[in-house]
C-alpha positions as CSV (number, residue, x, y, z in Angstrom):
1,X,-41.4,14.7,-6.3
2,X,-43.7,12.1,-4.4
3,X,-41.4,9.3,-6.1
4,X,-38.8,10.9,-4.4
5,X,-40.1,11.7,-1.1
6,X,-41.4,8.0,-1.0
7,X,-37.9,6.8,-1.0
8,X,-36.7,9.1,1.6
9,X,-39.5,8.1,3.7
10,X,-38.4,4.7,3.2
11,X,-34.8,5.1,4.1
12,X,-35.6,6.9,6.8
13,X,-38.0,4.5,8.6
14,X,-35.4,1.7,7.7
15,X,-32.6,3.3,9.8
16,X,-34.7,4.4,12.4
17,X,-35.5,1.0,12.6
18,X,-34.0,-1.0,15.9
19,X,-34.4,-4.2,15.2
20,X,-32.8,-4.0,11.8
21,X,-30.5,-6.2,11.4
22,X,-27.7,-5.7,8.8
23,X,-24.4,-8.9,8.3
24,X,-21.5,-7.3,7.2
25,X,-17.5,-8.6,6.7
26,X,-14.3,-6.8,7.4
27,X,-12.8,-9.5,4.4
28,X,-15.1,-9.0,1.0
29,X,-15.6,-11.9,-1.3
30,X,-14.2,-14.3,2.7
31,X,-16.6,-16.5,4.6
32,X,-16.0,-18.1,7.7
33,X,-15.7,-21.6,8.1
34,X,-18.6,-22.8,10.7
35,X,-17.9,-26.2,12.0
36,X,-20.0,-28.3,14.3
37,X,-18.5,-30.7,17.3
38,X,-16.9,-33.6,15.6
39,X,-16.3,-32.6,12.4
40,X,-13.1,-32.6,10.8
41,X,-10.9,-29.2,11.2
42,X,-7.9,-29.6,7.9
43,X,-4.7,-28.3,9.2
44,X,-2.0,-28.0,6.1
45,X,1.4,-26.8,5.9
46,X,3.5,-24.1,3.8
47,X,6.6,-23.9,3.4
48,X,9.7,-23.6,5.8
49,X,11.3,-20.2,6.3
50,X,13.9,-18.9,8.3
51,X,15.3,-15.6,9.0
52,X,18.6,-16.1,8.2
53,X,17.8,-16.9,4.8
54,X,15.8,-16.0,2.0
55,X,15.5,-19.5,0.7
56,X,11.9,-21.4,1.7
57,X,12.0,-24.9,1.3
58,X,9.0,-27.4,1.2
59,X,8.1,-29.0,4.1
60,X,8.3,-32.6,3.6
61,X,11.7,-32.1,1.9
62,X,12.8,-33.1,5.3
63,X,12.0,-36.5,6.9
64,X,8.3,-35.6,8.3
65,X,5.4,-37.8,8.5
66,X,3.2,-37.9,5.3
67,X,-0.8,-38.6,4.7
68,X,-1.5,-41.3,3.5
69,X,-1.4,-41.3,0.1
70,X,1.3,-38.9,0.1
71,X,0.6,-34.8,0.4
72,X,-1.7,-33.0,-1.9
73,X,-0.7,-29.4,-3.2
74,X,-3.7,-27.0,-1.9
75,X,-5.0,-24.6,-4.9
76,X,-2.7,-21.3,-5.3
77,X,-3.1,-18.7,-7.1
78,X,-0.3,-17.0,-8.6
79,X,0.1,-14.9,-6.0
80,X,0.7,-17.6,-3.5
81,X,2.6,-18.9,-6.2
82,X,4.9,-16.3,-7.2
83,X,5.9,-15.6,-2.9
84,X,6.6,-18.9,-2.2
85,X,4.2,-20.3,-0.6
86,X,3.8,-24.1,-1.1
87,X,1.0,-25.6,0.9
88,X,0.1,-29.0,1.6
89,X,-2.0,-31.2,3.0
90,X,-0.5,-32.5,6.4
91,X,-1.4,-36.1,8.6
92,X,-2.9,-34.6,11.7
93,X,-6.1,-36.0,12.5
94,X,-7.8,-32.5,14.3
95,X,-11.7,-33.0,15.0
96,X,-14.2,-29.8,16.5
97,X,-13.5,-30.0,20.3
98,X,-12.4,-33.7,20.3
99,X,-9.1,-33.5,22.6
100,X,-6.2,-35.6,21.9
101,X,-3.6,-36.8,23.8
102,X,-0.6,-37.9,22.9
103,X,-1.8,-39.3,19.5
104,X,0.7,-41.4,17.8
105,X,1.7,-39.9,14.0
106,X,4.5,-42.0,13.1
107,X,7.7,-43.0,13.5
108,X,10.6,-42.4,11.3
109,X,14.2,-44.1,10.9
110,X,17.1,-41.4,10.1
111,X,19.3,-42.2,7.7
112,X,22.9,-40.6,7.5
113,X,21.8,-37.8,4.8
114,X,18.5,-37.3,6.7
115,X,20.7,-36.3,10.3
116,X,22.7,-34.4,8.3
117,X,19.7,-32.4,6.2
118,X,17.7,-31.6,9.6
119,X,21.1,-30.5,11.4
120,X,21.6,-27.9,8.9
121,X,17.9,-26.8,8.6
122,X,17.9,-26.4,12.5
123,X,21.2,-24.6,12.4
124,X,20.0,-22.0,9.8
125,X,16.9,-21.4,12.3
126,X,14.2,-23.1,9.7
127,X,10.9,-22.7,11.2
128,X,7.3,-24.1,10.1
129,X,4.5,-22.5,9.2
130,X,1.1,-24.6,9.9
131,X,-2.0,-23.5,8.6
132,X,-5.5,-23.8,10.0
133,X,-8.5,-22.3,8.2
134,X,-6.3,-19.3,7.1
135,X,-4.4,-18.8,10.0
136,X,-1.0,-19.1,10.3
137,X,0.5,-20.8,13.5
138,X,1.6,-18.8,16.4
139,X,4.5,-20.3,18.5
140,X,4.4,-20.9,22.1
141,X,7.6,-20.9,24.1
142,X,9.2,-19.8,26.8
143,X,10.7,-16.2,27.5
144,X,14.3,-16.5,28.1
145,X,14.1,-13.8,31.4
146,X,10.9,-14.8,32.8
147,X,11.1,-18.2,31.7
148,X,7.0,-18.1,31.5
149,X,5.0,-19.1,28.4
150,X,4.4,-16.7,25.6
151,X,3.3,-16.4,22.2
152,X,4.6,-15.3,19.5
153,X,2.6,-14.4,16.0
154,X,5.3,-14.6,13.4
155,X,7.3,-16.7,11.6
156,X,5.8,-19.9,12.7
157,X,7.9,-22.1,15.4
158,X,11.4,-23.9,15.1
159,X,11.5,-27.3,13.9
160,X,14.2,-28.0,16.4
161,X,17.4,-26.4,18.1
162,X,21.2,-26.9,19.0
163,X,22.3,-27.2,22.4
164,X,23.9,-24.2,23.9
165,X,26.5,-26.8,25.8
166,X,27.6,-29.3,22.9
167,X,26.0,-27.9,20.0
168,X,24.3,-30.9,19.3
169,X,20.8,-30.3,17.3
170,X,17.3,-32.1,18.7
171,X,14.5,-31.5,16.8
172,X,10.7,-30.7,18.2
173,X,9.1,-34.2,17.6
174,X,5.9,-33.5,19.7
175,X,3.3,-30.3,19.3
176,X,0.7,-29.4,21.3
177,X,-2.1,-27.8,19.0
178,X,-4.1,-25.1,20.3
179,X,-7.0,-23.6,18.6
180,X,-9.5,-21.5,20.1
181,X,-12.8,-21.5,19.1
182,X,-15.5,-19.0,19.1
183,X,-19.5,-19.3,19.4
184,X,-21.4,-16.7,17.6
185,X,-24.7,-18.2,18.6
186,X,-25.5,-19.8,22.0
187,X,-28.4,-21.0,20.7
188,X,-26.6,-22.9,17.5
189,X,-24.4,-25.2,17.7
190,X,-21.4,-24.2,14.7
191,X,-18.2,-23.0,15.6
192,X,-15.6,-21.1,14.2
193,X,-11.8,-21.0,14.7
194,X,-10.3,-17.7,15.6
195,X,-7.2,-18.9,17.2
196,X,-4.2,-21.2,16.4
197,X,-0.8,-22.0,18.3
198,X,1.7,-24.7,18.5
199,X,4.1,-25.8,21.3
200,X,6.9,-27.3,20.2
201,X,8.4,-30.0,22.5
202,X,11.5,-32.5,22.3
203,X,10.3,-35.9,23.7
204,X,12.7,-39.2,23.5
205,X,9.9,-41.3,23.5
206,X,9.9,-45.0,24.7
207,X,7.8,-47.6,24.4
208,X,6.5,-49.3,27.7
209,X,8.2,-52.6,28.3
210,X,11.5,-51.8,25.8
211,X,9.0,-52.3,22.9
212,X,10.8,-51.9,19.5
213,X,8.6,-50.7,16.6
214,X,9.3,-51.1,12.9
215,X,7.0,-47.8,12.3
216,X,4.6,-50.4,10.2
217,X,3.2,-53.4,12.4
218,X,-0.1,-52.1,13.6
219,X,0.6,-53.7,17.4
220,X,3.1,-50.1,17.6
221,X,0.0,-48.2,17.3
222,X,-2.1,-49.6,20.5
223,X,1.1,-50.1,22.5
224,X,1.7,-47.2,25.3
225,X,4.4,-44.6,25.5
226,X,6.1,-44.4,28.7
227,X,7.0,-40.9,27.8
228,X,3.7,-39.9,27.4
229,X,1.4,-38.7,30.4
230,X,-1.7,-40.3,31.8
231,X,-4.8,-40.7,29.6
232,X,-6.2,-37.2,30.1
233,X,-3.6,-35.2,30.9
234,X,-1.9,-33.1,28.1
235,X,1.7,-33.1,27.7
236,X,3.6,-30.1,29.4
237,X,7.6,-29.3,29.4
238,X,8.0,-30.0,33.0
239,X,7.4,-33.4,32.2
240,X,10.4,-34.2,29.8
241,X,13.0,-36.3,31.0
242,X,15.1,-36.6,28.2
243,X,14.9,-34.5,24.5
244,X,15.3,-36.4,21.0
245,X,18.9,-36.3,19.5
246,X,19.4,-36.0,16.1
247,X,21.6,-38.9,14.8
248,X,22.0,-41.5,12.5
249,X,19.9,-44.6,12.7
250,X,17.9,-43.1,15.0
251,X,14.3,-43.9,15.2
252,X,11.9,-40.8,15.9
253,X,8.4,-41.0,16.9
254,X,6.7,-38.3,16.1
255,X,3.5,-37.4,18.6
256,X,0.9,-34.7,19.4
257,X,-1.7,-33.1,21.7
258,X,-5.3,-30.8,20.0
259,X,-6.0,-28.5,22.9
260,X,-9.5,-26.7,22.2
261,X,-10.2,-23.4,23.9
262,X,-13.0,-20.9,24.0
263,X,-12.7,-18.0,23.3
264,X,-14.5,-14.2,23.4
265,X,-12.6,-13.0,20.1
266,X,-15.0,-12.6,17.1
267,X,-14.0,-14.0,13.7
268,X,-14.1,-10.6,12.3
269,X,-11.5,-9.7,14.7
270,X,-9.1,-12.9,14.8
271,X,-6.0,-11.0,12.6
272,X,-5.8,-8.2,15.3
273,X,-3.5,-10.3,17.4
274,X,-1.1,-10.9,14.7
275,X,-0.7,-7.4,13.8
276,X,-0.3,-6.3,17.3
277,X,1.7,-9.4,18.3
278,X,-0.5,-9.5,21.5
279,X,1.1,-6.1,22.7
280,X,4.6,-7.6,22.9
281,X,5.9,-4.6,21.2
282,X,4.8,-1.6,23.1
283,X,2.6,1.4,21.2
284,X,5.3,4.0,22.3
285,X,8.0,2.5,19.7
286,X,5.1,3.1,16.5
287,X,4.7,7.0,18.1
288,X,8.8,7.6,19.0
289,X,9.6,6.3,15.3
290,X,6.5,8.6,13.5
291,X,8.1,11.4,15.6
292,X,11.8,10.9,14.3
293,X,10.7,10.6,10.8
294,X,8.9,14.1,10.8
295,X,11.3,15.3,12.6
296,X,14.1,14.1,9.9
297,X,11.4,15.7,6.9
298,X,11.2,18.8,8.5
299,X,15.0,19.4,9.3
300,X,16.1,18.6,5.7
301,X,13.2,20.9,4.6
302,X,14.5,23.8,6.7
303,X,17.7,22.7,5.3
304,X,16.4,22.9,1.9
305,X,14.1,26.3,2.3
306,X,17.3,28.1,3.7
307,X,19.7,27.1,1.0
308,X,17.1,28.5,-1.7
309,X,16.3,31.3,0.0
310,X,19.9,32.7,0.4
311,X,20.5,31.6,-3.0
312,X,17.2,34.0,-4.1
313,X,18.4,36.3,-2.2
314,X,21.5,36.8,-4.0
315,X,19.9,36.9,-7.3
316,X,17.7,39.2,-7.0
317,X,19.4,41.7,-5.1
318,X,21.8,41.5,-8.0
319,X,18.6,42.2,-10.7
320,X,17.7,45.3,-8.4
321,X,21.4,46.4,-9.1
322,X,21.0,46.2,-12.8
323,X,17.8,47.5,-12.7
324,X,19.4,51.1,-11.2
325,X,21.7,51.3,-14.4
326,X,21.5,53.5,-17.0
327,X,20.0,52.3,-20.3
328,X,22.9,51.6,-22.3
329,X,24.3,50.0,-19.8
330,X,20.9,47.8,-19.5
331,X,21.0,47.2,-23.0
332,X,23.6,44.2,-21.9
333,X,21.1,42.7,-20.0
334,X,20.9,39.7,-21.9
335,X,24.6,38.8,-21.5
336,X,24.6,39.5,-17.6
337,X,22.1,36.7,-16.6
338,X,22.9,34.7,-13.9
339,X,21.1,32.5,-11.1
340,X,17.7,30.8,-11.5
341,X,16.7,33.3,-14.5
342,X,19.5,30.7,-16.7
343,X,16.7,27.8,-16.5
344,X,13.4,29.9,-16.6
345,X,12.8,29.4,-20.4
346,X,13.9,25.5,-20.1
347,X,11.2,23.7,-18.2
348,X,10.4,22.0,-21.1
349,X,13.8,21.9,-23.3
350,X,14.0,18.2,-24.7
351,X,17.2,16.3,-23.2
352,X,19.5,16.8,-25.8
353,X,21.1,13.0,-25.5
354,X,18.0,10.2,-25.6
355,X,14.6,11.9,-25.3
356,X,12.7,8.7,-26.0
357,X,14.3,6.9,-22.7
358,X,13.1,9.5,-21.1
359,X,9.4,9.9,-22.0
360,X,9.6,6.1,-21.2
361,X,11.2,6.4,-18.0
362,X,8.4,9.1,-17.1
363,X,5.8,6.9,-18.6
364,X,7.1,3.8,-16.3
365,X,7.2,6.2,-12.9
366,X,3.3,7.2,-13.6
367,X,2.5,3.7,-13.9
368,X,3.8,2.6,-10.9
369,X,2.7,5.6,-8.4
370,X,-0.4,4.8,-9.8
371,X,-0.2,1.1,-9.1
372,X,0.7,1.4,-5.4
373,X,-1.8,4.6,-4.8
374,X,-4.3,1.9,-5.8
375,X,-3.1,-1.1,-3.6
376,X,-2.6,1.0,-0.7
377,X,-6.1,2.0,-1.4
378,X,-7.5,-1.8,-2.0
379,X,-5.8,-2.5,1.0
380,X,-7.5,0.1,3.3
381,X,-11.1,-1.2,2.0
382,X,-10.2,-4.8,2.6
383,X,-9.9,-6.2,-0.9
384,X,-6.0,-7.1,-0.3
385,X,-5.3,-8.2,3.6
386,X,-3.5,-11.3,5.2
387,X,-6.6,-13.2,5.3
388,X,-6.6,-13.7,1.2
389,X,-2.8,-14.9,0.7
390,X,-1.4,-13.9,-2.5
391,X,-3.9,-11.3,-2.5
392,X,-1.6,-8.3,-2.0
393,X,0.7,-9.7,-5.4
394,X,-2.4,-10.2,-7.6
395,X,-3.9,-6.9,-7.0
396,X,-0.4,-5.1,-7.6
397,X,-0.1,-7.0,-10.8
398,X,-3.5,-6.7,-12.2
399,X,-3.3,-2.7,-11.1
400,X,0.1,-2.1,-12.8
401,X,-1.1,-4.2,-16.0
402,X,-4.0,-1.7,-15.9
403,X,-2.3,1.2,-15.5
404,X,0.0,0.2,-18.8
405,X,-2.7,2.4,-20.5
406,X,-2.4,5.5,-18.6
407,X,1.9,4.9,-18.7
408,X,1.7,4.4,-22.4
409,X,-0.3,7.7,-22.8
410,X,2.2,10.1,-20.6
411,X,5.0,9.1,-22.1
412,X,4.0,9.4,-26.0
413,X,1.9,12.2,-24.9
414,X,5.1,13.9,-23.5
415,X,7.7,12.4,-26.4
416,X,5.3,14.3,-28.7
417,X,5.8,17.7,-26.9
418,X,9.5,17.5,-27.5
419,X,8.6,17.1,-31.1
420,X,9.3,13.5,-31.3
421,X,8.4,11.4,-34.5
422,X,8.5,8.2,-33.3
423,X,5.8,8.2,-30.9
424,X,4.2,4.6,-31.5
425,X,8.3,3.2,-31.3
426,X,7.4,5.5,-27.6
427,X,4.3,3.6,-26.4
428,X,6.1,-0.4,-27.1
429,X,9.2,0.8,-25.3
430,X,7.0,2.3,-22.3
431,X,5.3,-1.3,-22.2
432,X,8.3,-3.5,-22.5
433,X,11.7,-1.8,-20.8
434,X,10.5,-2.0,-17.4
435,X,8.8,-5.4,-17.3
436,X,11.1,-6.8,-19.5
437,X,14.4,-5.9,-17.0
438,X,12.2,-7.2,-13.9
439,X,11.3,-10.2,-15.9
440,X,15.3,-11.2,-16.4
441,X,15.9,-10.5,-12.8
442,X,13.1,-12.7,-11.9
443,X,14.5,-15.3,-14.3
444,X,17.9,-14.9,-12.9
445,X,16.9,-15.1,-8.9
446,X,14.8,-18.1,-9.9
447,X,17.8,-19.9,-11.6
448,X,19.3,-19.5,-8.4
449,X,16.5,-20.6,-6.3
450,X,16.1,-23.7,-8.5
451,X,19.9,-24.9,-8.1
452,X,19.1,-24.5,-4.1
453,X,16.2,-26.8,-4.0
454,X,13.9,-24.2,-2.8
455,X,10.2,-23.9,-2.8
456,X,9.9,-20.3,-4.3
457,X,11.8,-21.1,-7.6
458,X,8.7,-21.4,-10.4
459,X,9.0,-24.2,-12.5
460,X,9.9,-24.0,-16.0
């Protein structure tokens, strides 16, 4: 007992303690990346997507400037792995509020298979998806009534577009980088990114003085763009004279700005923009469409509830009736059954064509209501959220593998209940006739996704 009231004392005085201080993490098992000024920030890329296609494709499959050295695949997991997602290291030189301006990247020569891949990319509406520490790239454009700029937290930005006069494609060839950054600690100097946007812009840059560069001799990299702003000034739309045209033989530079802005949002709290897309979407849509799915569940309900009802109805006035006849006449009781007294003895009447498949087909259904009750649950803790990619696939797959045991139980446990013999032939076909149908359709899709080139198909 004074063990006891010890520790209570102890707890106590600890939360009545102010100055207590206690770190805590919405993301378990996530730290944030704390930079100081100067040091390098990596930025890679994933995969191109677009939403008039299931079919990612990797990023330098089109004619993109590499690092040196060539891209280097970033560690996946297999949930990464298994959604597509292929990320790579990427050129751009980003430094902790260091500002560039107009930084040359390189500049690449078309050939006539290259104009032709990017038309069709930008005709399909391919986007890219730029990643820095964990966060995926917002796009900045304008809106097409207010013509004013705004964000936009999905899907990445296009890699170019077609012109709605000729139809000719131009592709995005300079990005202005925007990260914000956040201070936890006036008094220390580390930062942390909680913030990450790109502008795309179409630029048809020229060298002062009708310069022509092979993309190689270093004299290209210290000459100046005419196209390009004075030295501190950051490129903006307005100043475009001309966009870059897609075409054979055509020699692209590729350029871009790193904007760095401060910024009040705490790293705990830098996905909450990208789930509420900045309030683009107003909070009235979420309530109108709750309200017309309860409405639709309680209207087939009704539905429902009347139907049985009437039918009840029915049948039991018609026992009352046979209940008021004379004994020999009640003796034929048996014969004059009709209604929901037919099934009452037959809850648990073995299917008289394949009990087996359907032990196993019960078995599979427990296994996976139990695997999503427990990634919805992961998910509301934080263990599965946007900020661990790939998370959300590995949990489900480690849950439902777990959950095998529980599936394999159920459905032998109810094959035996029907009498069954065969109940360990029961417990392999509960663990192999689901899986093994969603592994040939995963082999299938990904034969398909090989022949297209694309990024998702898993190598064999």
């Amino acid at each position: 007992m004074v063990g006891s009231s010890a520790i209570l004392f102890a707890l106590s005085a600890l939360l009545a303690d102010k100055n207590a201080v206690v770190d805590a993490f919405y993301v378990p098992g996530v730290r944030p990346l704390e930079l100081k000024e100067g040091d390098a920030v990596p930025m890679k890329v994933n995969a191109m997507t677009s939403i008039h296609t299931q079919i990612p494709r990797d990023y330098y499959r089109l004619p993109f400037c590499q690092p040196t050295g060539g891209p280097q695949m970033a560690s996946e997991n297999l949930g990464e792995f298994l959604t597509g997602n292929k990320i790579q290291s990427s050129p751009y030189n980003i430094n902790m509020l260091t500002e560039s301006y107009c930084e040359k990247l390189c500049q690449v020569e078309l050939s006539t298979a290259d104009a032709a891949r990017l038309r069709l990319h930008i005709k399909y509406g391919y986007h890219n998806n730029w990643i820095i520490d964990n966060l995926p790239s917002a796009a900045v454009g304008l809106n097409a009534v207010t013509r004013k700029k705004q964000k936009h937290y999905a899907g990445g930005f296009p890699i170019g577009f077609l012109s709605a006069d000729t139809g000719k494609p131009y592709i995005f060839n300079h990005v202005n980088i925007i990260v914000d950054y956040h201070q936890y600690d006036p008094e220390i100097e580390s930062y942390r990114v909680v913030g990450f946007a790109v502008e795309p812009i179409s630029i048809d840059h020229k060298f002062t003085g009708g310069f022509d560069w092979d993309g190689v001799a270093t004299e290209g990299w210290s000459k100046k763009l005419e196209t390009c702003p004075q030295s501190g000034t950051h490129m903006e739309r307005e100043m475009v004279r001309s966009s870059m045209l897609i075409e054979p033989k055509t020699k692209i530079i590729f350029t871009y700005d790193v904007i760095w802005k401060q910024s009040d949002v705490a790293w705990s709290s830098r996905w909450d923009i990208y789930l509420s897309e900045d309030h683009l979407v107003p909070a009235k849509v979420h309530w109108y469409s709750i309200a017309n799915s309860i409405l639709v569940v309680v209207f087939l309900s009704l539905l429902v509830v009347s139907m049985l009802v009437r039918n009840l109805r029915r049948d039991i006035a018609a026992y009352n009736a046979l209940a008021a006849l004379d004994d020999e006449e009640a003796g034929d009781k048996d014969e004059d059954e009709s209604g929901w007294k037919l099934v009452h003895a037959d809850v648990f009447r073995p299917p008289d064509n394949f009990p087996m498949l359907f032990c196993v087909c019960c078995g599979g259904g427990v296994q996976l209501i139990m695997t999503i009750f427990l990634a919805i649950c992961f998910s509301a803790v934080g263990f599965m959220n946007p900020a661990r990619r790939g998370s959300l696939v590995n949990g489900i797959l480690s849950f439902y593998m777990l959950c095998g045991i529980l599936a394999g139980y159920v459905s032998s446990r109810l094959y035996k209940s029907f009498d069954g013999r065969m109940w360990q032939l029961c417990t392999v076909m509960t663990a192999t006739l689901f899986p093994g149908v969603a592994f040939f359709i995963f082999i299938f899709f990904n034969i398909i996704l090989a022949f297209k080139h694309s990024s998702a198909a898993a190598p064999f």
